[in-house]
C-alpha positions in Angstrom: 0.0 0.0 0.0 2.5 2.4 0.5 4.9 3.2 -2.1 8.8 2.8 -1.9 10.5 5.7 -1.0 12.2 5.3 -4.1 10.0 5.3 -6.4 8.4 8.0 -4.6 11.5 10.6 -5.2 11.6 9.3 -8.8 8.4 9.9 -9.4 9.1 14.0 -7.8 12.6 13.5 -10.0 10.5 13.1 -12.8 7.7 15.9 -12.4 10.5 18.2 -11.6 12.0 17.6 -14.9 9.2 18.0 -16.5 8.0 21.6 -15.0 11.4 22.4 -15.6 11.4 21.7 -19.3 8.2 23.4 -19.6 10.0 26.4 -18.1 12.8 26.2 -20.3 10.5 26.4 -22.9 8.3 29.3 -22.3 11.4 31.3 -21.2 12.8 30.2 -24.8 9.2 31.3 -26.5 8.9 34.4 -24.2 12.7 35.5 -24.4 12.5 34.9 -28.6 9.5 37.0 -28.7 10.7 40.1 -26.8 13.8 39.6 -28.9 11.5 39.9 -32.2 9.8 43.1 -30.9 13.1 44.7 -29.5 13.8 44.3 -33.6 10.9 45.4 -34.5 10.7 48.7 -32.0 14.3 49.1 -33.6 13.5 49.2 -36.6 10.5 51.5 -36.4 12.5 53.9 -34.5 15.2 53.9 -37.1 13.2 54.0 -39.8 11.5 57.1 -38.2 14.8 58.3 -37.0 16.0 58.8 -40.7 12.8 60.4 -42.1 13.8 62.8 -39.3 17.7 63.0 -40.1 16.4 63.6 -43.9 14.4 66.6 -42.4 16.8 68.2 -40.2 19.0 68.5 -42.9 16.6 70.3 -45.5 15.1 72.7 -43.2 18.3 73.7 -41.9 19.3 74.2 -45.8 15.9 76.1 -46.0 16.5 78.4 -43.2 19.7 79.5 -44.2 17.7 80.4 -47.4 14.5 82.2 -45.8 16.9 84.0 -43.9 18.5 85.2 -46.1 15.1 86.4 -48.1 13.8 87.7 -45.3 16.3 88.1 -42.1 13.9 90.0 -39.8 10.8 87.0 -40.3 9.8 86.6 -36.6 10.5 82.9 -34.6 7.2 82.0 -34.9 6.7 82.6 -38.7 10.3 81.0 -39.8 8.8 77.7 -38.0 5.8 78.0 -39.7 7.9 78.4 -42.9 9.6 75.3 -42.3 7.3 72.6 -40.6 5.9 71.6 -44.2 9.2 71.0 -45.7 10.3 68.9 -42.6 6.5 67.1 -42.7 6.9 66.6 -46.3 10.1 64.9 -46.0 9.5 62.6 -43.4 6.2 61.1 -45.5 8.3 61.0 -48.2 11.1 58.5 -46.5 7.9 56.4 -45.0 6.3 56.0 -48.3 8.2 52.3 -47.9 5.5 51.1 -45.6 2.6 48.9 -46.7 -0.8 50.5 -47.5 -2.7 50.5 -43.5 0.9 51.1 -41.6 1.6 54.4 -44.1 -2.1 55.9 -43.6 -1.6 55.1 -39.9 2.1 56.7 -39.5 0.7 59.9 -41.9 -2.5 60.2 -39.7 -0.6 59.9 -36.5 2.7 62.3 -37.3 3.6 65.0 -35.5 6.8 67.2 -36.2 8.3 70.3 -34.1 10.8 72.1 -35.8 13.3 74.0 -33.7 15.2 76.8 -35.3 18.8 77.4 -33.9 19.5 81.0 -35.7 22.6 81.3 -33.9 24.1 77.7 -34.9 22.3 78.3 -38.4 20.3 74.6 -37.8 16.9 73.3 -36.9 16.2 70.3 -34.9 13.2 68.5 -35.5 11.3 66.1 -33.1 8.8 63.5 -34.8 6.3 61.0 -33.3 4.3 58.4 -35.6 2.3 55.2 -34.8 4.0 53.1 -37.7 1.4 50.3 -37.4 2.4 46.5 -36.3 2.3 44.0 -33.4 4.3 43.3 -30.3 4.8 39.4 -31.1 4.6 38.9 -27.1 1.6 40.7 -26.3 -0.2 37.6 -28.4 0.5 34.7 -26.0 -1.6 34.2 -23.1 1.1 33.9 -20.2 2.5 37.6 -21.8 -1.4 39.1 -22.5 -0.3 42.5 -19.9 1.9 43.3 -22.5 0.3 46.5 -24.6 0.2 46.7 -28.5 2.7 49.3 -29.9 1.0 52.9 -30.1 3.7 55.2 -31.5 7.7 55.9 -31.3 9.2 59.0 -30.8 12.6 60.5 -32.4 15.1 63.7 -32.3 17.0 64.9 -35.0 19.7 67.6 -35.3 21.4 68.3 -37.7 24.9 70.6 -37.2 27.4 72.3 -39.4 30.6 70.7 -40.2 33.6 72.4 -38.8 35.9 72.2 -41.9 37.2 74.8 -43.4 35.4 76.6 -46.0 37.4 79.3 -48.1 35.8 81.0 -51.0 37.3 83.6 -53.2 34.6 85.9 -55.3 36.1 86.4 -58.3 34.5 89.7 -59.7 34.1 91.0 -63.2 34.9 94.8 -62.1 35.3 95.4 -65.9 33.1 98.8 -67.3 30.0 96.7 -68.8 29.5 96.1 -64.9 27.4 99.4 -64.8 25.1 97.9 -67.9 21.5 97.0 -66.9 21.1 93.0 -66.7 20.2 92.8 -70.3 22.6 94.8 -71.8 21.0 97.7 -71.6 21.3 100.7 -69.8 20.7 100.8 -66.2 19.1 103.2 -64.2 18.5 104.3 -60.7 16.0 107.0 -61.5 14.1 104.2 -63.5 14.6 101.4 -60.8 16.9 99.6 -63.8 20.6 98.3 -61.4 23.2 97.8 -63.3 25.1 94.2 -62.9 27.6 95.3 -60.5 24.5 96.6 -57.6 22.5 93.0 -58.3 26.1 91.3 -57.6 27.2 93.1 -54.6 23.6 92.0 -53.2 24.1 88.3 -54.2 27.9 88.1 -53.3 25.8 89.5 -49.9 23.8 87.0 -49.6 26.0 84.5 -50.0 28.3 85.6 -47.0 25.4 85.7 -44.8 25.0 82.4 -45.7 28.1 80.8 -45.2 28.5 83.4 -42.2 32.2 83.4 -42.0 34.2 83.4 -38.8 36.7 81.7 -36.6 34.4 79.1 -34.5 33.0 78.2 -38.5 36.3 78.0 -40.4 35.1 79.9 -43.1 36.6 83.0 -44.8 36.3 84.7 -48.1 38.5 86.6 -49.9 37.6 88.7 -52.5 39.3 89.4 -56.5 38.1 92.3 -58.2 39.4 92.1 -61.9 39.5 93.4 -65.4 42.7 93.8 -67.8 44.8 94.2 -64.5 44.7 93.3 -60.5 44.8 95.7 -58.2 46.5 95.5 -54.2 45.9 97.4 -51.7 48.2 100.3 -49.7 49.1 97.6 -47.5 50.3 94.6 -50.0 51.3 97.1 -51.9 54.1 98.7 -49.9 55.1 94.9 -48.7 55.2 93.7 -52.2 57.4 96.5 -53.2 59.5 96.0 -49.8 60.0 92.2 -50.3 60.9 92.2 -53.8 57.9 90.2 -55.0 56.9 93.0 -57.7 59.3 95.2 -59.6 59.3 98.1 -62.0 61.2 95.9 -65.5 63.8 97.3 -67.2 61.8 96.2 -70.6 58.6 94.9 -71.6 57.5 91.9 -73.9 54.3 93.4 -76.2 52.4 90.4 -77.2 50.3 92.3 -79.6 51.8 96.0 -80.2 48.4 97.2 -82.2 44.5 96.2 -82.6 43.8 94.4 -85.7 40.4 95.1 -87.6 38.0 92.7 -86.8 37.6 92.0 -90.5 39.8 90.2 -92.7 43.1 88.3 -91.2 45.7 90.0 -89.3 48.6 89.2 -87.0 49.5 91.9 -84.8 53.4 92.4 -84.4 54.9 91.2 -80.9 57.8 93.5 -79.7 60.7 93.5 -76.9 60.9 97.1 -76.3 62.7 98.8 -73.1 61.0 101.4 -70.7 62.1 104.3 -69.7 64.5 104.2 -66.9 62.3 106.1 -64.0 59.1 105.6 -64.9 58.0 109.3 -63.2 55.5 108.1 -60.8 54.9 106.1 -57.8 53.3 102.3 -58.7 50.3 101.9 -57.6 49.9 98.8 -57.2 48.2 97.4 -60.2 49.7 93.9 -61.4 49.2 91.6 -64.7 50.7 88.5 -65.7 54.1 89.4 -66.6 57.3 88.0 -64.4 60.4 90.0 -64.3 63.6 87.8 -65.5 66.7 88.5 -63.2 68.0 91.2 -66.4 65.2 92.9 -65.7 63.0 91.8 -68.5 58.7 91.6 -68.6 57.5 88.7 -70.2 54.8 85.8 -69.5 56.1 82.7 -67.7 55.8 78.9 -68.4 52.0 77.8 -68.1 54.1 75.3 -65.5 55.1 78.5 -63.5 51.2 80.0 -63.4 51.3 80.1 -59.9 54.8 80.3 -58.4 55.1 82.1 -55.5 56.7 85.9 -56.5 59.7 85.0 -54.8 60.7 83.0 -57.3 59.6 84.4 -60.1 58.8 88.6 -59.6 55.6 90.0 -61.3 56.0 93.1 -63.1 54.4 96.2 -62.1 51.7 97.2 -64.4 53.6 100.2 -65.3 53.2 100.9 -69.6 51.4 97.6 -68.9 51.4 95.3 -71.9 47.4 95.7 -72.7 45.6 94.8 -75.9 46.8 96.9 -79.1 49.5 98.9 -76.6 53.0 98.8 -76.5 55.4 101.2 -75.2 56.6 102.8 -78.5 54.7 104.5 -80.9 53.9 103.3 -84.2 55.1 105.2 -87.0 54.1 105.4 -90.7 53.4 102.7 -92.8 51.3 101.0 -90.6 50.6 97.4 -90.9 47.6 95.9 -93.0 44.6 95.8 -91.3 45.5 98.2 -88.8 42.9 99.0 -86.1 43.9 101.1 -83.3 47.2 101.6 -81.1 47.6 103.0 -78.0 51.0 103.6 -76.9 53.1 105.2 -73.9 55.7 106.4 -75.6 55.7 110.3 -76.6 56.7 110.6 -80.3 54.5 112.6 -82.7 52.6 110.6 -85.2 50.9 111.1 -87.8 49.0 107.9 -88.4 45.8 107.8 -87.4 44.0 105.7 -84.7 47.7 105.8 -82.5 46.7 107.4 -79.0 49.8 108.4 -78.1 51.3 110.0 -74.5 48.7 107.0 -72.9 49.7 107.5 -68.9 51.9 105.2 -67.7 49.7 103.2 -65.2 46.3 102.8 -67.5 43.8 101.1 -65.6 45.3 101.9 -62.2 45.2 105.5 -61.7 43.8 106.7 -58.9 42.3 109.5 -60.2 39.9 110.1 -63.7 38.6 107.2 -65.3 40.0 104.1 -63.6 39.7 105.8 -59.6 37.6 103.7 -58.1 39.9 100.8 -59.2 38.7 98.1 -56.2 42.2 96.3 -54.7 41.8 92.4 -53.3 41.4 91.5 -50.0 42.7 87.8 -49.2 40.9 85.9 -47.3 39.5 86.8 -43.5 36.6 85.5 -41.7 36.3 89.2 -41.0 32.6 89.6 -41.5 32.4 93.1 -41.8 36.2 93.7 -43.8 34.5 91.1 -46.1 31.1 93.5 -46.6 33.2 96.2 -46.4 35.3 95.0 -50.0 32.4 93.6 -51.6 30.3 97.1 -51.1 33.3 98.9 -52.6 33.1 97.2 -55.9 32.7 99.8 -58.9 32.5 99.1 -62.5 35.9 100.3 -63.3 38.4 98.3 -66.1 38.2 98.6 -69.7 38.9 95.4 -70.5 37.9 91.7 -69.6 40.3 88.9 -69.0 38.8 86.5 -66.2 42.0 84.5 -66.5 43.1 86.7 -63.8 40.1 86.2 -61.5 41.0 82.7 -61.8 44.8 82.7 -61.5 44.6 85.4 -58.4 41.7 83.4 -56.8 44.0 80.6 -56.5 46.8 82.8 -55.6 44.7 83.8 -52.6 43.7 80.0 -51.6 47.2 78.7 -51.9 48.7 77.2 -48.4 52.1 78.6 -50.2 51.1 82.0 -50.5 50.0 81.9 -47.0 53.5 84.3 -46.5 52.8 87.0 -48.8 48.6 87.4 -47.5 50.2 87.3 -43.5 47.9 85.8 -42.1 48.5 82.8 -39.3 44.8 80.8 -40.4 43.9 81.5 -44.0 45.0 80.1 -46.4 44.8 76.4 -44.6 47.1 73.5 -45.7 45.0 71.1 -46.7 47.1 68.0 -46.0 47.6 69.3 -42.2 45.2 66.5 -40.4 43.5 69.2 -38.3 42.2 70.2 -42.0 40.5 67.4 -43.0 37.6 67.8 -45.4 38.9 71.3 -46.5 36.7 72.6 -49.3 38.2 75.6 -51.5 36.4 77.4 -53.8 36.5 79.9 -56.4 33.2 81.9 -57.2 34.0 83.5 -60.8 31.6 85.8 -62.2 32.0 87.6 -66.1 29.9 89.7 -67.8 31.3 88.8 -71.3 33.6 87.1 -73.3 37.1 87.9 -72.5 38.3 91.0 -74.9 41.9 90.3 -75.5 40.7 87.0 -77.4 42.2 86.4 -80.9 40.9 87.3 -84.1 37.6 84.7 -84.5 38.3 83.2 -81.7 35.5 82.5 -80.4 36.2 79.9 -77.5 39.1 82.3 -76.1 41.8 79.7 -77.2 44.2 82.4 -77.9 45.1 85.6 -76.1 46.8 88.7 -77.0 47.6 89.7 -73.6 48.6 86.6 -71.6 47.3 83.1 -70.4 43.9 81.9 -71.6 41.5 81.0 -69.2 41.3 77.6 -69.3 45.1 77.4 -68.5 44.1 79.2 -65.1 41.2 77.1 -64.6 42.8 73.4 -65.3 45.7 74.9 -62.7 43.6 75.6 -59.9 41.3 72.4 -60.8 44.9 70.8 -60.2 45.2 72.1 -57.1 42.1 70.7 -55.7 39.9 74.0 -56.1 36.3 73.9 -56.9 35.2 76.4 -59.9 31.8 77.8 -59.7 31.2 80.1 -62.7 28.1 82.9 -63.2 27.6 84.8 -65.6 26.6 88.3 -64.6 24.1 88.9 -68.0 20.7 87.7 -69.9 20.5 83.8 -71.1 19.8 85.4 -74.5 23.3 87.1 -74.9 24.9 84.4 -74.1 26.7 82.8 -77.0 26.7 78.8 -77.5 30.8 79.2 -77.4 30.7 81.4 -73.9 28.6 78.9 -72.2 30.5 76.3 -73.5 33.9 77.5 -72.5 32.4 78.5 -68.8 30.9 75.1 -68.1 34.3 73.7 -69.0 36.2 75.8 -67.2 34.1 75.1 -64.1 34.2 72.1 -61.9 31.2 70.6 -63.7 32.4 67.6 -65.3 34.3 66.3 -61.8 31.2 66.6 -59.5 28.0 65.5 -62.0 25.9 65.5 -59.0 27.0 69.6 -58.4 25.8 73.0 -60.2 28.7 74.8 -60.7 27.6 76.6 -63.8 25.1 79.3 -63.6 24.2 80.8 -66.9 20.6 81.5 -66.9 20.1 84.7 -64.9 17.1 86.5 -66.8 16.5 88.8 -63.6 18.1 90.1 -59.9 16.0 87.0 -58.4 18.0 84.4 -60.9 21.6 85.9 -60.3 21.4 86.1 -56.1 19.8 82.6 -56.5 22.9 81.6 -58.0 25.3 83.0 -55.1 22.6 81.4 -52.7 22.9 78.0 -54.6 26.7 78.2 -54.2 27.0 79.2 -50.9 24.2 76.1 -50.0 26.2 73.6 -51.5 29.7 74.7 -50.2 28.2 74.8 -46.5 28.4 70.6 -45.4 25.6 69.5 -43.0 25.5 66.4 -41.3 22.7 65.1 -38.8 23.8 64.3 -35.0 22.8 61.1 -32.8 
């Protein structure tokens, strides 16, 4: 009747395996369930995470923009600016879902955008209901567990602290004061001319980018035309140092103006200078290095950018321009003669020979050429930066945007860092601390450049110096970016100018860039264009 104490504790042996197993196994079932959900909670919070990275990023890119529009829009009204373009682009990365979950997660959304003017980004906080099951809230011993309602994320986005140098490369050339379309511009008629609509977009784009020390940008600014000018400062240091000197002679690539019709080669002269030229330079250079005989004449395409202490630039004194040389021609005149205009003295009697030209055409600080604007290298001095751009006049008489080119890389290059003096601009790119430097040249024409040869009608050839794309393929080299804008109406545009712009630019090594700006039918168009530039140059990234 009574059972063995041994099978009794085998029987207990064998229950307790049993409840144990069972254990085992609803810890196994339980444990793999939670594990599913913890995926699946992950992966709705991730996928509602990047909606909200995706957003963070375009409304800070559309701040910067309405902002810029509109600096004085109140807090209230800038969010209301932005919380459709961050709602818009969080349904757009949910679109993935299936058909009841994507109605759901739209129906449910919720999205707070949080300006930061003073860090130039906007957070935005989202909550959905993306729709599913928990897997463990469907067997019985797990039934307290509650169905998932909705998931909540933070996004921020911040600005990358590389640095960020930009040169504007100006057109300061005199069909600056021309309406947009060529015409004539007005102030009593409301009509700017090109240079006010630039000085407004080169504006914008600074407030933009926003440039000082904690940011790591700075901009430095290259007002062209047939010559570069420096300021009183450079220029006493350049003249100190050695770096520019009055020559001894002059190389003339082109000593007169041919007539446009018919063929003509223009004769290229050594000729020597006087030996005081009778004034003070003024600081005014062009392309021309001085040889150690004292000789003017271009350098080696190779030699484009060597730093003037190896090679001096000559000071744009009887400066060899288009159709000019020092001496004057004297009768018979070549075929197809045009026009001369010469420095020397000697009476003529051909016509079309301006002779007694001043020394220092295009740089005189006085008459036609006074308001000649002088570069300032780059600073992330906000208000030196303003301060340049708003003293940009229509002032050359020719256009060669080789030199905006060639100088703009001048000013970014860690080897000229010396002859700018200053200790943080230009940055050496291959320093580590530099990573991710982006350098950029903004370079803005009104036309096709003048000293172009005869039916030349992709500025191949040049009467004066380099060509552009020799300028352009050098900084390229270097690892610059070329942004180019033309300052003028999509209609009077030739086929051959766009052509030779978009090439020049950094177009064809960045497809998925704009770096060429051609159609600017209005004001709007052109400080777009500066906008766009500035938008692209400025890296954002999102944060946790």
């Amino acid at each position: 009747m009574f059972m063995r104490m041994a099978d009794f504790v085998e029987q207990e042996r064998a229950a307790a395996t049993a409840f144990m197993a069972m254990f085992v196994v609803l810890v196994a079932v339980g444990g793999g369930a939670f594990i599913i959900d913890h995926v699946a909670l992950v992966d709705q919070r991730d996928t509602l995470k990047e909606a909200s990275n995706a957003a963070a990023i375009a409304t800070t890119l559309e701040m910067r923009r309405v902002l810029t529009d509109n600096p004085g829009i109140s807090d209230e009204d800038l969010k209301a600016a932005l919380e459709p373009l961050a709602r818009g682009y969080i349904i757009a990365n949910l679109q993935h879902l299936s058909g009841d979950r994507y109605q759901r997660a739209v129906d449910t959304l919720v999205v707070e955008v949080l300006p930061d003017r003073g860090q130039s980004t906007v957070d935005v906080n989202t909550q959905a209901d993306l729709g599913g099951f928990l897997f463990a809230s469907m067997l019985p011993f797990l039934s307290g567990i509650q169905q998932i309602e909705a998931v909540q994320t933070e996004a921020r986005a911040e600005n990358v602290k590389n640095p960020i140098e930009v040169v504007l490369a100006i057109d300061a050339s005199q069909s600056m004061d021309k309406a947009l379309d060529g015409g004539y511009a007005s102030r009593w008629f409301g009509i700017p001319n090109r240079m006010e609509i630039v000085k407004q977009a080169a504006n914008d784009l600074v407030a933009i980018l926003d440039p000082n020390e904690d940011n790591r940008v700075a901009i430095g600014i290259v007002p062209w035309h047939i010559l570069v000018r420096l300021d009183e400062t450079a220029r006493l240091d350049w003249d100190s140092q050695g770096w520019a000197e009055y020559p001894s002679s002059r190389y003339y690539g082109a000593t007169y103006a041919c007539d446009p019709e018919g063929s003509c080669t223009a004769l290229a002269e050594d000729q020597a200078l006087p030996a005081d030229p009778g004034e003070e330079w003024q600081g005014c250079l062009d392309e021309h290095r001085v040889s150690l005989g004292g000789h003017a004449d271009l350098p080696p395409v190779a030699d484009l950018l060597d730093h003037p202490s190896e090679s001096a630039f000559a000071q744009a004194i009887f400066p060899a321009l288009q159709g000019a040389a020092y001496e004057c021609l004297r009768p018979p005149v070549p075929a197809n003669f045009r026009y001369q205009s010469c420095y020397g003295t000697e009476d003529t009697d051909v016509s079309r020979v301006y002779g007694g030209t001043f020394p220092q055409r295009g740089c005189d600080t006085e008459g036609y050429n006074e308001n000649t604007p002088s570069i300032l290298p780059l600073t992330s001095d906000r208000a030196a930066i303003e301060a340049a751009i708003d003293s940009l006049e229509p002032a050359g008489f020719r256009t060669y945007s080789t030199l905006g080119v060639a100088w703009g890389q001048r000013l970014l290059s860690h080897a000229w860092s010396d002859v700018w003096g200053s200790s943080d601009h230009p940055v050496d790119p291959e320093d580590r601390a530099n990573a991710g430097t982006r350098k950029a040249i903004v370079l803005l024409t009104d036309g096709e450049d003048n000293p172009c040869g005869l039916h030349d009608p992709t500025c191949s050839t040049n009467d004066v110096g380099f060509v552009r794309s020799v300028a352009c393929t050098a900084a390229k080299a270097a690892g610059t970016e070329i942004f180019v804008i033309a300052a003028m109406h999509p209609d009077n545009v030739p086929g051959s100018l766009g052509t030779a712009l978009r090439a020049c630019s950094s177009e064809a090594d960045d497809p998925d860039g704009t770096y060429a700006f051609l159609n600017n039918a209005d004001a709007e168009s052109l400080r777009a264009a500066f906008a766009e530039i500035a938008n692209q140059l400025v890296t954002v990234r999102r944060v946790f």
